[in-house]
C-alpha positions as CSV (number, residue, x, y, z in Angstrom):
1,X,0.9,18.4,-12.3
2,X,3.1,18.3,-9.1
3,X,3.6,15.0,-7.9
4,X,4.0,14.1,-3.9
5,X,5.5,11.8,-1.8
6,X,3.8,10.0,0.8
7,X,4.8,7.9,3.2
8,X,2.8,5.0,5.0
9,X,3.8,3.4,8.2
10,X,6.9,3.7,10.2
11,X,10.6,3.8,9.0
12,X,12.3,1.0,10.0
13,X,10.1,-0.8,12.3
14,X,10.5,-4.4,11.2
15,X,13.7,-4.1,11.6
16,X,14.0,-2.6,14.9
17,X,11.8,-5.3,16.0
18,X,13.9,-8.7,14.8
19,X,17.3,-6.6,16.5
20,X,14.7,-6.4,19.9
21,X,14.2,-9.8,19.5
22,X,17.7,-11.6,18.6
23,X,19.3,-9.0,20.8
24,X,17.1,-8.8,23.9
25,X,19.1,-9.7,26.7
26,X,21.9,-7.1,25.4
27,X,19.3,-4.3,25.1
28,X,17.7,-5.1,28.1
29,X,20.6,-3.7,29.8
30,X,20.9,-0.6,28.5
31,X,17.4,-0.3,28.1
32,X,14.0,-1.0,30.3
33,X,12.1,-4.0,29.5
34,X,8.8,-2.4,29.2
35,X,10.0,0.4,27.0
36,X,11.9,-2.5,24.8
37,X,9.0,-4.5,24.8
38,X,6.5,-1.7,23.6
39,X,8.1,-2.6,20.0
40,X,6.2,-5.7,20.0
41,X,2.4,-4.6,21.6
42,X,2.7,-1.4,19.1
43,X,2.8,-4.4,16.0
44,X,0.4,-6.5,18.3
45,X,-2.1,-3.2,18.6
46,X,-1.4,-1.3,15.6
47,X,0.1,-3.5,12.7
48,X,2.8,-1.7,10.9
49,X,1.0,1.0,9.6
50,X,-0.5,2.5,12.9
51,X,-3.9,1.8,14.4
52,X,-4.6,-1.8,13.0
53,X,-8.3,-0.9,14.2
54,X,-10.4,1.0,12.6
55,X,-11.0,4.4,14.5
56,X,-15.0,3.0,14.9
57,X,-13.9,0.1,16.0
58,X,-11.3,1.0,19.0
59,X,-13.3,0.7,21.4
60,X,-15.2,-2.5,20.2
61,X,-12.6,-5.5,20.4
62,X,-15.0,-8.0,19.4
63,X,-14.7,-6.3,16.0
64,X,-12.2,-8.1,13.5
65,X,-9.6,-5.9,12.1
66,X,-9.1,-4.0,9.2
67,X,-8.0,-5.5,6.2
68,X,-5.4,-3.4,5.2
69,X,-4.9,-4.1,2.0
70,X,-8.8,-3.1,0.8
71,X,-7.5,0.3,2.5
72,X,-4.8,0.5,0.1
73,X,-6.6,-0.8,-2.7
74,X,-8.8,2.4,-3.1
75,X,-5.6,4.1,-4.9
76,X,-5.2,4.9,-8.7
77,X,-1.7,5.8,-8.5
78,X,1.5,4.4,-8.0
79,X,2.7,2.4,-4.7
80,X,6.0,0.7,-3.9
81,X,7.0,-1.6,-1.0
82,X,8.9,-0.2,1.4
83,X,10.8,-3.3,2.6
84,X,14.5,-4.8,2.5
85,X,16.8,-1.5,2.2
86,X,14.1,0.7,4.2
87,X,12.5,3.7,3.1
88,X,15.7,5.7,1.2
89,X,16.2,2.9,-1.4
90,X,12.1,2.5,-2.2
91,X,12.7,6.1,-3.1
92,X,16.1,5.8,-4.5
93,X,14.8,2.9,-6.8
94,X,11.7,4.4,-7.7
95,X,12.7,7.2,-9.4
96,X,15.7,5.9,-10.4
97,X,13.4,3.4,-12.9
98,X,11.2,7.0,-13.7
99,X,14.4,8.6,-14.5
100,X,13.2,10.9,-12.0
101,X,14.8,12.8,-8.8
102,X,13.1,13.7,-5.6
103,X,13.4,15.9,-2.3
104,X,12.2,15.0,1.1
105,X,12.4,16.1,4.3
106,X,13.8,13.2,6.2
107,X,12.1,14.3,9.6
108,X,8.0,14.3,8.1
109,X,9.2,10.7,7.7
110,X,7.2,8.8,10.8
111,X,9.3,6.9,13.1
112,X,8.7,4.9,16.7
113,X,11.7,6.3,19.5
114,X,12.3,3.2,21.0
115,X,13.2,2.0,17.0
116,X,15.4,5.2,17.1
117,X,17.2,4.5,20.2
118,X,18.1,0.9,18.7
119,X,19.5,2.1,15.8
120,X,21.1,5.0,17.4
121,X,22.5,1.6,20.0
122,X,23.9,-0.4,16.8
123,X,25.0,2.6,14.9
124,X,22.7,2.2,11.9
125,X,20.1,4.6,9.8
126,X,17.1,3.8,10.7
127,X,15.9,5.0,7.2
128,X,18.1,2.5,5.2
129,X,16.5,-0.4,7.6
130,X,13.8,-3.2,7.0
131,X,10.8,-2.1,6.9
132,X,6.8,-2.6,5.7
133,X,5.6,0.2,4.6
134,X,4.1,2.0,1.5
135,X,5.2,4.9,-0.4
136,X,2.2,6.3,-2.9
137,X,3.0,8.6,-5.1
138,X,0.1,11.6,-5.1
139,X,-1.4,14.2,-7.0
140,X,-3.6,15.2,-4.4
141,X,-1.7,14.4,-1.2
142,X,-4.2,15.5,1.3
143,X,-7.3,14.0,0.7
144,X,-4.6,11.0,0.1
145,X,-3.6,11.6,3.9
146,X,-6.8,12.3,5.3
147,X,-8.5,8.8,3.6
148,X,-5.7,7.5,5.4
149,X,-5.9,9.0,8.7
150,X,-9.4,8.5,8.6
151,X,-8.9,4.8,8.3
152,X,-5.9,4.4,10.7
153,X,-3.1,4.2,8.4
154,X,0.0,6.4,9.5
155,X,0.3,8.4,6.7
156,X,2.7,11.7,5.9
157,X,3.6,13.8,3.0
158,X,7.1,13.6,2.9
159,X,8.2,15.6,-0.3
160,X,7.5,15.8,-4.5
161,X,9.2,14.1,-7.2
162,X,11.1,16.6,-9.0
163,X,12.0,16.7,-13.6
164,X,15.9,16.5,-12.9
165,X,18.0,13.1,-11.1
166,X,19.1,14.6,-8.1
167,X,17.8,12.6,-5.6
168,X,17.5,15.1,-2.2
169,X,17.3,15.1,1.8
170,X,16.1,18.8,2.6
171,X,16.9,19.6,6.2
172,X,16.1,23.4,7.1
173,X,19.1,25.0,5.1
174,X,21.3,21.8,4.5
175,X,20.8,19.1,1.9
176,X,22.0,15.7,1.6
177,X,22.5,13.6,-1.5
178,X,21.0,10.0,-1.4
179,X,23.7,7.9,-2.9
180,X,23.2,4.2,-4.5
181,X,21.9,1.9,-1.6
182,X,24.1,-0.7,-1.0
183,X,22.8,-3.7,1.6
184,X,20.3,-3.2,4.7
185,X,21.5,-1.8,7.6
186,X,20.3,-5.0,9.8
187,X,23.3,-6.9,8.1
188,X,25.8,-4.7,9.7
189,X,24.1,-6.5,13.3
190,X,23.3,-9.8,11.7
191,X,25.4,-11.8,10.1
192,X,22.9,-15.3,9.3
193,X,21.8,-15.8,6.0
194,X,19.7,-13.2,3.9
195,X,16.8,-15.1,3.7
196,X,16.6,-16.1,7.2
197,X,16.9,-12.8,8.2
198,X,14.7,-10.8,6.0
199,X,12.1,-13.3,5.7
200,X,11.0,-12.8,8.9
């Protein structure tokens, strides 16, 4: 049986937010403070994975917040981390250890445009940048999604895990290989220790 890709949360968000951060007074000027700062109230309001409240609950702030990890913990199938080296080498390394390949379609991948606008600022792929997310790997992707949805994860079918190695970006009529990752893209901007940096 076909086998899906589906992505949880946002590429590259914990990264975007320690450059906002460590880089603010630089940004600030090319950017406006509120739409900078919107970074930080989206992981305030939502968490990483989109509306930390349940959809009951919005509207009811005495309510405590979803756990997300009893959300996650309804799944039979495989997960993987989407952390250090962002969402192209969870993939990459994932079916790399299935001797597997993939395809995607880089653009179903959800993003933030202020995290865009950041990378596009440093010159960095916002795809091969920290991040906390989950990829789960589905056999029925929908109901997958709309479990989700329903409880205010983020959640997008981004492609299917395919028999040969070729690892795939699909983009209308062109296609992209997705070579070996090498380090995260926040070390080309920071140069402190690994652990400080990625531990945040």
């Amino acid at each position: 049986m076909k086998k899906y890709i589906i992505f949880c949360g946002y590429a590259g968000l914990k990264g975007s937010l320690i450059l906002a951060e460590r880089y603010y007074d630089d940004l600030c000027r090319y950017f406006n403070k509120i739409y900078l700062e919107s970074i930080k109230k989206h992981i305030g309001d939502c968490g990483y994975y989109g509306r930390y409240l349940s959809p009951i609950y919005n509207d009811r702030a005495d309510e405590r917040p979803v756990n997300i990890n009893n959300i996650f913990a309804g799944f039979s199938g495989e997960m993987v981390d989407v952390a250090e080296g962002g969402i192209l080498k969870a993939l990459y390394m994932y079916a790399k250890s299935r001797n597997c390949g993939f395809e995607i379609e880089i653009k179903k991948i959800s993003t933030i445009q202020i995290c865009i606008e950041i990378c596009e600022y440093f010159g960095i792929n916002i795809y091969r940048l920290l991040s906390e997310g989950k990829i789960i790997i589905s056999e029925d992707p929908i109901s997958d999604c709309n479990y989700l949805n329903k409880n205010g994860v983020v959640a997008q079918i981004i492609g299917n895990l395919t028999q040969g190695n070729d690892k795939l970006i699909m983009d209308k009529e062109n296609i992209e290989f997705v070579n070996r990752p090498v380090q995260d893209e926040i070390f080309k901007v920071i140069n402190d220790e690994r652990e400080d940096t990625v531990g945040n």
